[in-house]
Backbone as numpy.savetxt, mean C-alpha at the origin, in Angstrom:
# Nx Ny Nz CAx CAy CAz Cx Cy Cz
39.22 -0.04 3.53 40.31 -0.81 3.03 40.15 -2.23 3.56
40.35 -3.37 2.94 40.11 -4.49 3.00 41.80 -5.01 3.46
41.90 -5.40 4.36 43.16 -6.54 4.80 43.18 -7.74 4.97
43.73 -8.65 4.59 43.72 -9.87 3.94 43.90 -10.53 5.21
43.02 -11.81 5.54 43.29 -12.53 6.80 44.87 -13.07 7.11
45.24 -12.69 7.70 46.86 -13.26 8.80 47.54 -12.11 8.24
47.33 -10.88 7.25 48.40 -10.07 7.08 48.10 -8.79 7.63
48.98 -8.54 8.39 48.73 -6.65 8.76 49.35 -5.47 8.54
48.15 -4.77 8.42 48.34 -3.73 7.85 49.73 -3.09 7.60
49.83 -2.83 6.01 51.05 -1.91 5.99 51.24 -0.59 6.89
52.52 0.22 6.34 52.92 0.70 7.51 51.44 2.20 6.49
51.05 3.04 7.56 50.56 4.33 6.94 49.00 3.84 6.95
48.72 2.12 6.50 47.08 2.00 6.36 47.01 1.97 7.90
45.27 2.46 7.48 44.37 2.35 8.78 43.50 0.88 9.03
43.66 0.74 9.97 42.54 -0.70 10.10 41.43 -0.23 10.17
40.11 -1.11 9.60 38.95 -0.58 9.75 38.08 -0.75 10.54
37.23 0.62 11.18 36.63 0.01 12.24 35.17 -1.44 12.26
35.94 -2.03 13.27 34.90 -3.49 12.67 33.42 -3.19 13.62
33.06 -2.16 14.58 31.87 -2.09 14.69 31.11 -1.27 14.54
29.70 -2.09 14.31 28.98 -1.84 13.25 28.04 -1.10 13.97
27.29 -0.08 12.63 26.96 1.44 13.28 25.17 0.54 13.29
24.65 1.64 14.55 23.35 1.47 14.61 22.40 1.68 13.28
21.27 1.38 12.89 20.68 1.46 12.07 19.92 2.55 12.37
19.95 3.30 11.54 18.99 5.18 11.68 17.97 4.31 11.38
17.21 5.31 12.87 15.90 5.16 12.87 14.61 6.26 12.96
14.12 6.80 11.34 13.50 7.54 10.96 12.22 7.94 12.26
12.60 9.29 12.48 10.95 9.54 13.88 10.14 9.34 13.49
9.44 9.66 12.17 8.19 10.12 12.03 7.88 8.89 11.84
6.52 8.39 11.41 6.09 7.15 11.38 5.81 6.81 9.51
6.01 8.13 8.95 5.28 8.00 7.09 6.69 7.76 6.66
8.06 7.91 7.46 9.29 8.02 7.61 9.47 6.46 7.75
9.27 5.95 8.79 9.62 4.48 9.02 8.31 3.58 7.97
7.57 3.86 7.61 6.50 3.42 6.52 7.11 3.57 5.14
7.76 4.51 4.77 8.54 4.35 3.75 9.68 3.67 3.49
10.48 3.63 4.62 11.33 2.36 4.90 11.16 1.44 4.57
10.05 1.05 5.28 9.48 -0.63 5.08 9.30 -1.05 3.66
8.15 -0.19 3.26 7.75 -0.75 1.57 9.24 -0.61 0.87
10.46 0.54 0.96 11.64 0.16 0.17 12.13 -1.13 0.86
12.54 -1.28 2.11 13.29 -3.02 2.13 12.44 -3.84 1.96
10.89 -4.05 1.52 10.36 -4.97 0.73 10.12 -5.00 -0.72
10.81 -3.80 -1.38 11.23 -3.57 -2.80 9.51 -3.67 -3.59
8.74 -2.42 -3.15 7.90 -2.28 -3.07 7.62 -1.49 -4.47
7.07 -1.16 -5.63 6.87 -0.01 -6.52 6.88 1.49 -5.88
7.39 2.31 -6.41 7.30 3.57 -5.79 5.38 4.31 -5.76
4.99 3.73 -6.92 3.32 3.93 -7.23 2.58 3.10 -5.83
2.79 2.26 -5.37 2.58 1.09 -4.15 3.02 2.20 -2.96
4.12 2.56 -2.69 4.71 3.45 -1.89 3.97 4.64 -1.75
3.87 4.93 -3.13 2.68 6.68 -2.85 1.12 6.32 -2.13
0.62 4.87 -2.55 -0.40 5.11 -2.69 -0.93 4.38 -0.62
0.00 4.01 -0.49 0.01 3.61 1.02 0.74 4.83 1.84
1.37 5.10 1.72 1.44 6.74 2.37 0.60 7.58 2.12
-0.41 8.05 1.43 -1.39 8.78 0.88 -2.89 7.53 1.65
-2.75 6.62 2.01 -4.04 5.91 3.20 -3.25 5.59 4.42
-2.41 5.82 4.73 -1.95 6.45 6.06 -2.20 7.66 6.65
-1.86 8.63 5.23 -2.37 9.85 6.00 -4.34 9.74 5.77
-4.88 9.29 5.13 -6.41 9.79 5.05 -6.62 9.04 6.05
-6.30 7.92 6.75 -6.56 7.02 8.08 -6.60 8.35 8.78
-5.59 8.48 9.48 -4.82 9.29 10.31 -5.93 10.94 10.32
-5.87 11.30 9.13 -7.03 12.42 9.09 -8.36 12.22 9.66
-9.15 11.43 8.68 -10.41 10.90 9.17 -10.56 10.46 10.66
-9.78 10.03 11.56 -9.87 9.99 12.77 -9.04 10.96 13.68
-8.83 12.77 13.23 -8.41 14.10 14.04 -7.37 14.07 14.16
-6.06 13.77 13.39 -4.86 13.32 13.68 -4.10 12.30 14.62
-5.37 11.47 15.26 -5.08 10.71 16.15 -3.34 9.40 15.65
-2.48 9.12 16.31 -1.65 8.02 16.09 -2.56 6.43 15.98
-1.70 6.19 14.78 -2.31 4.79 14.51 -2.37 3.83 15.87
-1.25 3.68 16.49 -0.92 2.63 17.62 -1.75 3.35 18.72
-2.45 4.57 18.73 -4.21 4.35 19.55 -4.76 4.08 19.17
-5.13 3.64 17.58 -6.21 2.97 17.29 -6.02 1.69 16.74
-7.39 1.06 16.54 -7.51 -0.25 16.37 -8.50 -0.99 15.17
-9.24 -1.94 15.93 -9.90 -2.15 14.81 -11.48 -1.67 14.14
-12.02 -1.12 15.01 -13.25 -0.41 15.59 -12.55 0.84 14.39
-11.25 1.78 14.49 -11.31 3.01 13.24 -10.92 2.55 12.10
-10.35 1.49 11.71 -10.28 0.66 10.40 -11.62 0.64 9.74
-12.36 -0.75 10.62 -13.66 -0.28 10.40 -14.58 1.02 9.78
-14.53 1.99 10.50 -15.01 2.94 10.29 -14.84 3.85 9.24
-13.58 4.09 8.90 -12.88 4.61 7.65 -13.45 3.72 6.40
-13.24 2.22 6.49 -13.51 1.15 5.53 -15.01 1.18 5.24
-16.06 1.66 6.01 -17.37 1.94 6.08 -17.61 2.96 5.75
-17.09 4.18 5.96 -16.98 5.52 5.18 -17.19 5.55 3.99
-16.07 4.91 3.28 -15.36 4.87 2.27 -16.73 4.00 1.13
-17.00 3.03 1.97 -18.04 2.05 1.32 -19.35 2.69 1.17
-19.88 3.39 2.61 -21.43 3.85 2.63 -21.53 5.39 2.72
-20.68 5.76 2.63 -20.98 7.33 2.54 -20.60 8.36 1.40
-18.80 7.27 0.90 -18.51 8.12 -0.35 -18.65 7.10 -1.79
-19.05 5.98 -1.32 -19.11 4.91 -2.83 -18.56 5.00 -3.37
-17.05 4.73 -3.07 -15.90 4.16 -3.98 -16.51 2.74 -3.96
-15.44 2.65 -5.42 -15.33 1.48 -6.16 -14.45 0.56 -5.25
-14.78 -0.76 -5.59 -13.91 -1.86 -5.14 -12.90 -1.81 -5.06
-12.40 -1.29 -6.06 -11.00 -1.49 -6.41 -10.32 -0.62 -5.51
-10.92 0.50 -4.89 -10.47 1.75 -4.09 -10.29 1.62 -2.36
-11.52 0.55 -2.15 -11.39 0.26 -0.91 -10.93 -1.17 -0.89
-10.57 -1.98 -1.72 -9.15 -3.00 -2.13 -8.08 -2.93 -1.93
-7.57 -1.16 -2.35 -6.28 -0.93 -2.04 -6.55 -0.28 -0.87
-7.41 0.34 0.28 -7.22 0.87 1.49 -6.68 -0.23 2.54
-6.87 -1.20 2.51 -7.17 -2.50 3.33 -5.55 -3.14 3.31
-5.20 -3.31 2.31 -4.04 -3.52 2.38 -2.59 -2.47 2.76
-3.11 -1.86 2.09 -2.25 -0.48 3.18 -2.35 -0.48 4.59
-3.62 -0.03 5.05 -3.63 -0.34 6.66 -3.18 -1.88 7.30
-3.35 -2.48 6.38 -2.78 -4.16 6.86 -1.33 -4.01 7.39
-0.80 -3.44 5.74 0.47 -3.50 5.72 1.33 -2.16 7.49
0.78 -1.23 7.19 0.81 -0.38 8.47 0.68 -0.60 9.35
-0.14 -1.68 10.01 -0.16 -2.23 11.55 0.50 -3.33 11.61
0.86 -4.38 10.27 1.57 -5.84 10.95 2.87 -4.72 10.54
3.20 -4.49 9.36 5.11 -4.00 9.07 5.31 -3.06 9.92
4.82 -1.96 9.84 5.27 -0.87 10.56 5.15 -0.94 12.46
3.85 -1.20 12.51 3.38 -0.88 13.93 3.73 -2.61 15.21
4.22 -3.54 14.04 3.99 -4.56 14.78 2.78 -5.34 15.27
1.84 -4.64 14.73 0.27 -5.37 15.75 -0.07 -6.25 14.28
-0.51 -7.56 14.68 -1.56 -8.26 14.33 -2.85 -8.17 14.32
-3.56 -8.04 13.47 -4.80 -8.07 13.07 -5.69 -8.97 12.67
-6.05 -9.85 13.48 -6.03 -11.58 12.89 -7.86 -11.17 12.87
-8.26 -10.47 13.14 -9.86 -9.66 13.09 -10.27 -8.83 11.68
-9.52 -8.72 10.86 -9.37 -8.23 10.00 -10.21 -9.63 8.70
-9.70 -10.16 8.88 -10.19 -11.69 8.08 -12.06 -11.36 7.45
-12.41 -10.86 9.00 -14.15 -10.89 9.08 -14.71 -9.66 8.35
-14.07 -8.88 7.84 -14.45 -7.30 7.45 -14.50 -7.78 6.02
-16.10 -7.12 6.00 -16.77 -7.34 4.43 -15.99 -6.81 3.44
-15.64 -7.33 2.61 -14.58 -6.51 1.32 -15.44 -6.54 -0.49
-15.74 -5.46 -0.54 -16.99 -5.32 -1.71 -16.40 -5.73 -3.64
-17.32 -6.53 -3.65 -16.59 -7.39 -4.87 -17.06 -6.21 -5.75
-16.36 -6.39 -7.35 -16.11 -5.78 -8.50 -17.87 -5.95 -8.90
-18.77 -5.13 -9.77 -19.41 -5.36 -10.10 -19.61 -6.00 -11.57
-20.51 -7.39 -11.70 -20.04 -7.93 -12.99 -20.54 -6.44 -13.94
-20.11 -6.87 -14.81 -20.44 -5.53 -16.04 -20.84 -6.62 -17.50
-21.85 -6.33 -18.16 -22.20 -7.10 -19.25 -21.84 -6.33 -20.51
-21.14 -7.14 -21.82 -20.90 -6.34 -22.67 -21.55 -5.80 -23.15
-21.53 -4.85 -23.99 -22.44 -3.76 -24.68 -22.04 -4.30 -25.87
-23.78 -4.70 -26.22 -23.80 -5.62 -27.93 -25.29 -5.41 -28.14
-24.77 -4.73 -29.88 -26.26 -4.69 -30.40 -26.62 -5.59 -30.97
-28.24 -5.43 -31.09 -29.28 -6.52 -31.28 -28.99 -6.18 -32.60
-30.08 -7.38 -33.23 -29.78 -7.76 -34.33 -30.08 -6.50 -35.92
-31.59 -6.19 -34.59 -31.97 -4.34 -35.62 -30.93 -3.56 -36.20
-29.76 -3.47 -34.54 -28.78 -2.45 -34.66 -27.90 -2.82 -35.90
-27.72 -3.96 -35.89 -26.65 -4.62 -36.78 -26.59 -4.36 -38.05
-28.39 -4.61 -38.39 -28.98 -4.64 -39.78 -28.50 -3.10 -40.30
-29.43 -2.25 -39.45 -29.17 -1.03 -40.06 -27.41 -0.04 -39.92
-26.52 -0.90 -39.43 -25.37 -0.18 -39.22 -24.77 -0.49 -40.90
-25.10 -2.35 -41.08 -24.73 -2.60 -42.60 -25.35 -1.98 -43.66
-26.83 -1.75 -43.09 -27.54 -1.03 -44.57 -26.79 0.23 -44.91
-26.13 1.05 -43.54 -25.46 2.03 -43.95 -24.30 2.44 -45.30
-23.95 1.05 -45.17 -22.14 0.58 -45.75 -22.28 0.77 -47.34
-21.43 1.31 -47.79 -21.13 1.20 -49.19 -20.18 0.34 -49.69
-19.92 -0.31 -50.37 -19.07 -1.17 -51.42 -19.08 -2.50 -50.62
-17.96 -3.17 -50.60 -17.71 -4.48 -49.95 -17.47 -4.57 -48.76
């Protein structure tokens, strides 16, 4: 109930309590990671896909907690990912920013080492166009106009 400054409360209302409740604070850490990306009004697809490289971080190094590791298992995962299972760019594009986002939002740590880690460009791709043979004989095929 809202009471209007200099007037008080009728007889029966309650005044409201004016202090303000602590902010719940989720234990788990995929808990407070989901937090974050919603108060930065994040896509829920963005949301899945950084909780889903939290946990493969987190796996790939024995369930260890992120805030024991550093930049040495970033690395390593990011090198995995590059020289052992050959994903595409685009795959270890989005790992990088997830873990970014996980150690500065969530964990508090800066990563100003992060800058130097090789990040594997798109491969150009050339269009697929036939020569002039192909051309000829696709028209010789054609009937009418």
């Amino acid at each position: 109930m809202h009471v209007l400054p200099g007037r008080a409360p009728a007889t029966g209302e309650v005044e409201p309590d004016s202090t303000p409740l602590p902010p719940v604070r989720p234990s788990r850490l995929v808990d407070v990671l989901r937090e974050r990306i919603r108060c930065r009004h994040y896509s829920y697809r963005t949301e899945q896909a950084y909780v889903e490289w939290m946990r493969r971080f987190v796996a790939f190094h024995g369930r260890r907690h992120p805030r024991d590791m550093a930049a040495r298992e970033i690395e390593a995962l990011l090198g995995h990912l590059a020289n052992e299972r050959h994903v595409a760019a685009s795959t270890h594009n989005q790992a990088l920013p997830a873990l970014l986002f996980l150690y500065r939002e969530v964990l508090g740590v800066e990563l100003p080492w992060l800058g130097d880690i090789h990040r594997p460009k798109r491969p150009r791709r050339l269009p697929v166009v036939l020569s002039r043979e192909e051309v000829r004989a696709v028209l010789a095929q054609l009937d009418g106009r």
